[in-house]
C-alpha positions in Angstrom: 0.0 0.0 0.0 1.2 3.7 -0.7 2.2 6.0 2.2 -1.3 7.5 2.0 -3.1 4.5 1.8 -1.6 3.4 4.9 -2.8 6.9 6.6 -6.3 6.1 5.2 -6.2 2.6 7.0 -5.0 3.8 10.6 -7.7 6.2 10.4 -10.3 3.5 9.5 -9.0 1.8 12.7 -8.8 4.5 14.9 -12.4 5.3 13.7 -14.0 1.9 13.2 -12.1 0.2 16.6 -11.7 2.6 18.6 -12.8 6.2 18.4 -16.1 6.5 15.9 -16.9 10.0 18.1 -13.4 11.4 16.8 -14.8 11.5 13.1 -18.7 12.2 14.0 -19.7 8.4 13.4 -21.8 6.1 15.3 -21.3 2.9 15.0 -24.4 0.3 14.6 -24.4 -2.3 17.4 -23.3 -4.8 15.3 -20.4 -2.3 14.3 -21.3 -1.5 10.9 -20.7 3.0 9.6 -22.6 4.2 6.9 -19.3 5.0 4.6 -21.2 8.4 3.7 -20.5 9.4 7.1 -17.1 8.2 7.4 -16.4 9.7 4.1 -17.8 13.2 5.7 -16.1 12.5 9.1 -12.7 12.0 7.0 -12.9 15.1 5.1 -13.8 16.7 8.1 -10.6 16.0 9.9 -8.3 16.0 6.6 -8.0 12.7 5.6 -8.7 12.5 1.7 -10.7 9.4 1.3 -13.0 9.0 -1.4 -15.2 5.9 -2.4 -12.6 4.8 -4.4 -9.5 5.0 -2.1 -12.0 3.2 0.9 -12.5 0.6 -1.8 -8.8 0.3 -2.6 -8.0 0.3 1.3 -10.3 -2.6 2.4 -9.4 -4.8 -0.7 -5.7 -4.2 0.1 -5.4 -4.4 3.5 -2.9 -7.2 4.6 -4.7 -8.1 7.2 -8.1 -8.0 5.9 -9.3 -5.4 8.9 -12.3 -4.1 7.5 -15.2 -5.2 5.3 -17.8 -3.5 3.2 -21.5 -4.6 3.2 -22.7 -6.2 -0.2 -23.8 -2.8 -1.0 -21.2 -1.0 -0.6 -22.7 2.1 1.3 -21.7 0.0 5.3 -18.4 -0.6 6.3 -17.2 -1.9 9.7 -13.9 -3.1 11.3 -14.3 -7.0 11.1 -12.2 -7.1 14.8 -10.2 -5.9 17.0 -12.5 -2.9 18.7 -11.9 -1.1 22.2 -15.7 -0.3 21.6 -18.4 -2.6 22.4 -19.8 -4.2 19.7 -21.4 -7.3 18.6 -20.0 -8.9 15.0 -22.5 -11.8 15.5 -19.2 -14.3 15.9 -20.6 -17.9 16.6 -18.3 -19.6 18.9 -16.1 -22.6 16.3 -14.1 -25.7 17.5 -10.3 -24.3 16.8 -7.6 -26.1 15.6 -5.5 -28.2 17.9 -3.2 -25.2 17.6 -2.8 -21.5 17.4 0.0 -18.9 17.4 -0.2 -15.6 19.3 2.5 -13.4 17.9 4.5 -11.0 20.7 8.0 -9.3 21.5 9.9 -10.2 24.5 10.1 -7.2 26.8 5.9 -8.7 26.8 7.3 -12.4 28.2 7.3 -11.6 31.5 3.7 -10.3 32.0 2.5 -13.0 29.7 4.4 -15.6 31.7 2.3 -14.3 34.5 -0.5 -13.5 33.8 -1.4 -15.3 30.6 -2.5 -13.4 27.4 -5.3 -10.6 27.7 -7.4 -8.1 25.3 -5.7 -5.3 27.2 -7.9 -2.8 26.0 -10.1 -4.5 23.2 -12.8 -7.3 23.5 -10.8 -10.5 22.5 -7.0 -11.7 22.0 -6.1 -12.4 18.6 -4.4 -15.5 17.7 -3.1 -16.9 14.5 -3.9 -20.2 12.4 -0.3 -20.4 11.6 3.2 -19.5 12.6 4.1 -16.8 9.6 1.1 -15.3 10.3 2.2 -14.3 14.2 5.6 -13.9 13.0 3.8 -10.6 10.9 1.8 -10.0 13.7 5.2 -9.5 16.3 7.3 -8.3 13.8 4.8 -5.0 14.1 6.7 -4.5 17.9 10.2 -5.6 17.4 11.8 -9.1 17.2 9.2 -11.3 17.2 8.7 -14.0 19.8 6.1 -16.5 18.8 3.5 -18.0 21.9 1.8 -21.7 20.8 -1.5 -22.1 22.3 -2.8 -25.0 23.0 -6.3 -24.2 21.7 -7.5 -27.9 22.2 -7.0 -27.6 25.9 -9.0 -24.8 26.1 -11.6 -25.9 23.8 -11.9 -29.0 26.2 -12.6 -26.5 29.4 -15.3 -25.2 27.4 -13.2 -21.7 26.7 -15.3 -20.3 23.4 -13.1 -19.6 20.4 -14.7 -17.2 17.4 -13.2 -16.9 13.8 -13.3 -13.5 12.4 -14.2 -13.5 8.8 -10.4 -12.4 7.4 -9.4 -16.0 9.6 -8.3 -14.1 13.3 -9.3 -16.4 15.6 -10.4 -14.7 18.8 -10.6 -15.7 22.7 -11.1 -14.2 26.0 -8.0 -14.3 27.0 -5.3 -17.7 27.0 -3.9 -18.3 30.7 -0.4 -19.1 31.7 -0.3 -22.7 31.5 -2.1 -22.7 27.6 0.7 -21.4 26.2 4.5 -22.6 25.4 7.3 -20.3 23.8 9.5 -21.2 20.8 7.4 -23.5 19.0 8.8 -24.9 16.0 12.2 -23.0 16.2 10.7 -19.5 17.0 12.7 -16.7 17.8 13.0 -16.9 22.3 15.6 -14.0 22.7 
């Protein structure tokens, strides 16, 4: 993505996670924006976004953050919110396995105190290793967390699958989780 592209997508998180209020938008409760107002809302705080560059953005995305409504004229963040809403996520059977991607000046709290949403409504894990190894890299040197999904499938610990693939979780204690799987980075 260009260097304004990028722009246009943290303001679609900031906006469609975390802050709606900060470009005049209220999100539905399933989380859906009418883009009319976030196109509005953008110009408003100097963000050029136009149908087309929204377009672009969502369909570019490397992550696959946001989606459109069939439509067209909705668009929401698909996780990953600080505000409360309800993407209608039915609770899945995980794989035996997921990853949780991290840096190590995290380790010890983790080691503690397991993995938590911090400040939005799930943890995200990944299906596969590269994935979390993007997902650290973000930080620093990533250190990549295995999580032993099964085990907390078994105690009845729900597990959703976001439509881009995130899979998401209340939070993974201490003794779910193992570092250095399959010749991850420990450092």
């Amino acid at each position: 993505m260009s260097r304004e592209d990028i722009r246009r997508s943290k303001f679609l998180s900031l906006v469609l996670r975390h802050q709606p209020e900060a470009a005049g938008l209220t999100l539905s409760e399933d989380g859906w924006a009418a883009v009319s107002a976030l196109l509005d809302g953008a110009r408003q705080r100097g963000v050029d976004l136009s149908r087309e560059s929204l377009a672009r953005v969502v369909r570019e995305n490397d992550k696959q953050r946001f989606e459109l409504s069939p439509d067209g004229e909705r668009i929401r963040a698909r996780q990953g919110h600080s505000v409360t809403v309800d993407l209608g996520l039915v609770p899945q059977v995980p794989p035996d396995v997921l990853y949780h991607g991290t840096v190590a000046r995290a380790l010890p709290a983790i080691r503690a105190e397991g993995l938590r949403p911090m400040s939005r409504q799930h943890v995200h894990l990944s299906p596969d290793r590269e994935t979390a190894e993007r997902v650290g890299a973000r930080r620093g040197r990533p250190v990549i967390l295995r999580v032993d999904a099964a085990r907390l499938h078994a105690r009845g610990v729900p597990f959703y699958r976001s439509t881009n693939g995130v899979w998401l979780v209340a939070a993974v204690p201490p003794d779910a989780l193992a570092e250095g799987a399959s010749g991850a980075n420990t450092e």
